[in-house]
N, C-alpha and C positions, 0 to 999 in steps of 0.2 A: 782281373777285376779293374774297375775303371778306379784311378786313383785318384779322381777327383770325389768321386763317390765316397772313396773310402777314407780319406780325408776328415770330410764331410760327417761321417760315421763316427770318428772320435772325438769330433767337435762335440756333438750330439753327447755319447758318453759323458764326455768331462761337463759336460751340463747337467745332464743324470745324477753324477756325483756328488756333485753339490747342492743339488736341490732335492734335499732331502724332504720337507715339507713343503705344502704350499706356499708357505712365508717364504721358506730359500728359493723357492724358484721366482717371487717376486721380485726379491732381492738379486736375482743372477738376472732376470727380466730387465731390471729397470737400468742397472750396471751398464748392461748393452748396452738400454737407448741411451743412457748419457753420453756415451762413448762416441755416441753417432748425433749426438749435437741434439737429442730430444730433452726439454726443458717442463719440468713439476707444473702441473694445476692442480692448487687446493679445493675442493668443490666449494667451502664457504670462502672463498676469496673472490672478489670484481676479474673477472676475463679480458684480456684483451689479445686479441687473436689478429695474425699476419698470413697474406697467403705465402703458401711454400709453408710454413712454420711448424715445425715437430713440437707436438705435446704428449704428456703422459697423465694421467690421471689412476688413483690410486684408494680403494677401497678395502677396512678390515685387514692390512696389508695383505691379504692373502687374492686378493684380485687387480688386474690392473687393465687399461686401456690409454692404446697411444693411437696415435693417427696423425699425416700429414696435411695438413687441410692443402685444399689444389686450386687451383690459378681461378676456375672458375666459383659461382657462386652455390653454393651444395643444391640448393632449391633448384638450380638450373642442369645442373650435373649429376649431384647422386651421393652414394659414400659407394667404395668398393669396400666389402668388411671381410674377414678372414677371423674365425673365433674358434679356439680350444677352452678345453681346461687345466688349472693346475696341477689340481688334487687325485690322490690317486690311494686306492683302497690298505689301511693301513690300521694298527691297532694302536687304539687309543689310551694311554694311562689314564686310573681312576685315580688322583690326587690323594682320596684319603681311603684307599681302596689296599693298603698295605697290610698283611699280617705278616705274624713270624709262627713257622710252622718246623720241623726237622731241623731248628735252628737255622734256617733260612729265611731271609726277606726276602717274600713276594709281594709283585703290585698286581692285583686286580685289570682286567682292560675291556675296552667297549671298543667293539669292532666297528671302525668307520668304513663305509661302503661295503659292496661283497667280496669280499679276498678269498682266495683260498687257501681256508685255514692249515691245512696236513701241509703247505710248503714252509710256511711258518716257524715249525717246530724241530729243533736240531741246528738253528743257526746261531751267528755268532751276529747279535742284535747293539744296539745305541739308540740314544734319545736324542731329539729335537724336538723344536717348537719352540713357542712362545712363554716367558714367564713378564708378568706384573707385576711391578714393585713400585714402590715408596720411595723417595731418594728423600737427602737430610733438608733438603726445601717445602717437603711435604708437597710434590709433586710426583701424579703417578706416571710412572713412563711406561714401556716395553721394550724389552730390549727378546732377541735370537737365538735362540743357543744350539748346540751341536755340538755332542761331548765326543762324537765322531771313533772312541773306544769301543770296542763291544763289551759293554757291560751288563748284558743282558740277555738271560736263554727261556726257553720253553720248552723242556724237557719233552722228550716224546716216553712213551710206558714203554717197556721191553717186551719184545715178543713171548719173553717166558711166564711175565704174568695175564698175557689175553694173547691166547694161539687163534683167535678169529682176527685178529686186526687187519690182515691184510684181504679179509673177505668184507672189509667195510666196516669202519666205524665212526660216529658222529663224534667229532668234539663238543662237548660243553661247552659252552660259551664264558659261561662263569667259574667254573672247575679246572677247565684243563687247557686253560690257554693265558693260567697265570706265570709273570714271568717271573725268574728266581734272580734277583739283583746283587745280593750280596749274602756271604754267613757271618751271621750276628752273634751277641752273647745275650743269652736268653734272659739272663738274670735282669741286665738292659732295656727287655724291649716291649717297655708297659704301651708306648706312643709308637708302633712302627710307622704309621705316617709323619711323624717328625721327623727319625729316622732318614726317612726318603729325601724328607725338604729339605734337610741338614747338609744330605749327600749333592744333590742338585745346588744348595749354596756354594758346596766347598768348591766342585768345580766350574763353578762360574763366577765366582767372587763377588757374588754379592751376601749380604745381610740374610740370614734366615728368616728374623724379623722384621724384615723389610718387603719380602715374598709375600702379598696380594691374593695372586692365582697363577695357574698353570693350564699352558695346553700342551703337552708332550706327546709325542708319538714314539712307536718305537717302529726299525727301520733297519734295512740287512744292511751290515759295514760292507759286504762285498761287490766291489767295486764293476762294472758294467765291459763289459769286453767282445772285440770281434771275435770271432771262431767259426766252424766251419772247414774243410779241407782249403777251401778254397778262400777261404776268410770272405763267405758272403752273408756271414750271419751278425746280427748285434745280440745281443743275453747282457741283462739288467735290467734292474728292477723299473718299477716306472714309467717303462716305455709309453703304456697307456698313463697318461695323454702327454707324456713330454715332448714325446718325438715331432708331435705337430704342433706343440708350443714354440719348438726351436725352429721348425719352418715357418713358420707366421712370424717368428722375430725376427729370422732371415731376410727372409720377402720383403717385409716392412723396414729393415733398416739399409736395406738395399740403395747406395744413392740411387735417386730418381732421376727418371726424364718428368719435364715437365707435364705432368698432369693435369687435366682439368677435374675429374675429380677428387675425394679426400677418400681416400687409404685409411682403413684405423686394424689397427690389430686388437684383437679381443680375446681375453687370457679370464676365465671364471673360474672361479672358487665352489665347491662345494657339487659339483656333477654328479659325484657317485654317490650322494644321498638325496637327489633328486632335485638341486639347485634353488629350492624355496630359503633363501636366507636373502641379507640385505645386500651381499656381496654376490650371490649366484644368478645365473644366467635367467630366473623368474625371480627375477627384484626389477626394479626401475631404474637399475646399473645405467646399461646401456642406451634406453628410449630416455632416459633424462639428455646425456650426453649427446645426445643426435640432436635432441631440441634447442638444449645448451648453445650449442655451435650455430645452429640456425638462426637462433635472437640476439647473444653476441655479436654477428657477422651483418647485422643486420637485416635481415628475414625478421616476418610477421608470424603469427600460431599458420595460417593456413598455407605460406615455405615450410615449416616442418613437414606437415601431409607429403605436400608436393615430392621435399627431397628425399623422403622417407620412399616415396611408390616408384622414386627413379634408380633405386638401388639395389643393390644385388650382397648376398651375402652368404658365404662359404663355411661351413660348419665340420670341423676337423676335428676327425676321433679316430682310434683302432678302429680298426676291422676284424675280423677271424679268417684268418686262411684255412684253406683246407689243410687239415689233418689228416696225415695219411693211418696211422692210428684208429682214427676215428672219424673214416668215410660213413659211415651208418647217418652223422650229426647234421648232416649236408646235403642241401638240395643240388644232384648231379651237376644240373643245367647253369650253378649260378654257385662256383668251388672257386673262390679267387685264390692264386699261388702264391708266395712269398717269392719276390723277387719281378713280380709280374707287372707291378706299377699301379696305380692310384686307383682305390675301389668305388665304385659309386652306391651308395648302399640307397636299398628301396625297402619299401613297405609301406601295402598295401593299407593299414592299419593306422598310417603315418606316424610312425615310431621314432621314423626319419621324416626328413621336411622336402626330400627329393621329389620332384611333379616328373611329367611330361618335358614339359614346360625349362623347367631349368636343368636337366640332367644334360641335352644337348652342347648347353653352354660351356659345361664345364671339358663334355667330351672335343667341342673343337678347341679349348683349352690346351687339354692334352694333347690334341694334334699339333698346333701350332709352337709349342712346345718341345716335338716330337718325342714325346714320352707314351705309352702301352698306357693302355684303361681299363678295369676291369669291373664287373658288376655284381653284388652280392643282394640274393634276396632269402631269405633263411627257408628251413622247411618250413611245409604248410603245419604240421603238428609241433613247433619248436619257435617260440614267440622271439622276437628280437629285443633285442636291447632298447636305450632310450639315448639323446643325446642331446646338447647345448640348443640346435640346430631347428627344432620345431617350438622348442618354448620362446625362443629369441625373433623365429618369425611370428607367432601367433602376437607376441607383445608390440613388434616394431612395425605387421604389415610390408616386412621387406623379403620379397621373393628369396628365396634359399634351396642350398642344397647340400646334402651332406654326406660326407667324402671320409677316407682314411685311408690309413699305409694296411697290410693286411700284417696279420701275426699270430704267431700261438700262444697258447697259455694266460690268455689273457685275465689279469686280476691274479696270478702267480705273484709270490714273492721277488720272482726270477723270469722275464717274459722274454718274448725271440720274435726280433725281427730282419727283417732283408736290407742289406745295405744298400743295394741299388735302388728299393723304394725309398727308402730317405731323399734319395740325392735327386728320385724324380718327383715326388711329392714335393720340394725344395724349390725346382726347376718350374713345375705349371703356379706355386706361387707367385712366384718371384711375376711372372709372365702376367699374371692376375693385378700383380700392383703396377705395373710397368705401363700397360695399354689400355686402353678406352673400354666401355662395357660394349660399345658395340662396332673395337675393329678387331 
């Protein structure tokens, strides 16, 4: 195994681990760029922007975008953009969604994105997210949390009271994927939502009556690990979309040669529910920030057009490798492997944002690079997915194409992927920020 690869692979990990929500992966996001000398824009603050100059700009804390603006003038040059997401299919606590049942406190939960639910059930679960509060200035802030214990299960039923279970069966949504947090005393537990808020105070030290709102998720405590005989495999949770969150952080904090044009990495919120919020990748995120930079820097509305149509922008998500398992899933012709390097995904349906036109680009990319390319088009009766990558051209008008590491299990509790594609997905970025659009 290439040890740089592999390396590379538990860097990835330990980024996993702590981004447990999209807020922590914000937070693990931005951490870098400071580290690499990229400096906050408020969006209601005056700009003033320097060539060469690393910024980041930050939305809902749960989205962010940084970019190096480059020697030349964007309108004359372009942006080279590289975009994931943060967020990744997870179950959401109902705040006041607690009862007490067998002398147990359960919370209620609303499935964010599509997971799959039966991996769920029988782990040793935690909370994070975001809590609102009150501080003694009558100021409301936000503050992080991550009780990082597993204090939290989802019973699975016994095979002796439902002997069909393993011939299929649906969870309930509402019924059976509540979680059991603590045993209470019943004679107690007239408020079990206070209960809950009480408990979420005690371990974060704040005020119960200073607690506002909550956004909490719950999240597998187990940690993300190589395996494999041959240790070429990654397993943790997440990997959709982290793993090309951490390549786009890479790439971009990469020191540069001097470029002409601007670099931005692009990190969205909220993908797996179809990206219509103020932070997701169909908001006015991004196309603000491109116009932003162009009237700051000096450009008129018709340089935004200009630098917007001279740019290129790369749209990074999981892919599905072939499943030996489940060859039936898979169009023969188009079974990208794990381990095999960077998949181009198409459809006809434009599901993806890949042309003619741009898929080339990316493949002398990977040549030049010297990284394996591989292409994924699904069956013709098996619709594909959706991604950052077509809503973000259709809004910007900026030619795209969209790419990912391949893997199984995707939207598992617990997903798999190939260590060697990390480290090449990693490698044709880097390669992406480093040279011109068209050397």
């Amino acid at each position: 195994m290439n040890e740089e690869a592999r390396v590379l692979a538990e860097d990835l990990i330990s980024f996993i681990n702590k981004s447990v929500t999209a807020f922590h992966s914000v937070l693990e996001i931005r951490g870098k760029l400071e580290k690499s000398g990229f400096s906050l824009l408020e969006e209601e603050d005056r700009w003033e922007l320097e060539k060469g100059g690393k910024y980041f700009v930050i939305r809902n804390n749960s989205s962010i975008i940084a970019f190096v603006l480059g020697n030349k003038n964007v309108w004359d040059s372009g942006y080279k953009i590289a975009g994931a997401h943060t967020d990744s299919p997870s179950l959401k606590i109902k705040n006041e969604g607690a009862s007490v049942k067998g002398g147990l406190l359960r919370m209620s939960v609303e499935p964010y994105g599509g997971a799959i639910f039966s991996t769920w059930l029988d782990r040793n679960l935690s909370i994070a997210g975001r809590v609102v509060y009150e501080n003694d200035k009558g100021e409301i802030l936000s503050d992080f949390i991550d009780l990082k214990d597993p204090v939290a299960l989802i019973p699975n039923q016994a095979i002796h009271m439902n002997r069909e279970l393993n011939k299929g069966f649906e969870y309930n949504k509402q019924n059976h994927l509540q979680a059991v947090i603590s045993g209470v005393d019943k004679e107690n537990s007239d408020d079990p939502s206070f209960i809950f808020k009480s408990m979420i105070a005690g371990k974060t030290g704040l005020s119960v009556e200073k607690i506002l709102d909550m956004e909490l998720f719950l999240y597998d405590v187990q940690e993300g690990l190589i395996n494999g005989i041959n240790d070429e495999f990654i397993s943790a949770a997440r990997i959709d979309n982290l793993a090309m969150c951490h390549s786009i952080l890479l790439a971009v904090t990469e020191p540069p040669s001097d470029s002409n044009e601007t670099n931005m990495a692009v990190f969205f919120d909220n993908e797996e529910i179809g990206s219509r919020t103020i932070q997701g990748a169909d908001s006015s995120f991004l196309r603000d920030l491109l116009d932003r930079i162009t009237v700051v820097t000096g450009g008129t509305a018709e340089d935004s057009y200009r630098s917007r149509a001279r740019s290129f922008s790369i749209s990074a998500d999981g892919a599905h490798a072939h499943h030996p398992n489940f060859a039936e899933s898979h169009d023969p012709a188009y079974s990208p492997v794990i381990n095999g390097g960077p998949v181009i995904k198409v459809s006809s349906n434009y599901k993806y944002s890949t042309t003619s036109e741009t898929s080339p680009f990316f493949k002398r990319l990977c040549r030049d690079a010297s990284v394996p390319c591989q292409e994924l088009i699904n069956r013709s009766d098996i619709p594909s997915g959706s991604t950052i990558g077509t809503i973000s051209s259709s809004l910007t008008g900026i030619k795209s194409i969209d790419v990912g590491s391949p893997m199984f299990a995707m939207h598992s509790i617990r997903e798999t992927a190939g260590v060697l594609d990390h480290y090449y997905m990693t490698e044709v970025l880097k390669r992406f920020f480093k040279y011109g659009l068209n050397s």
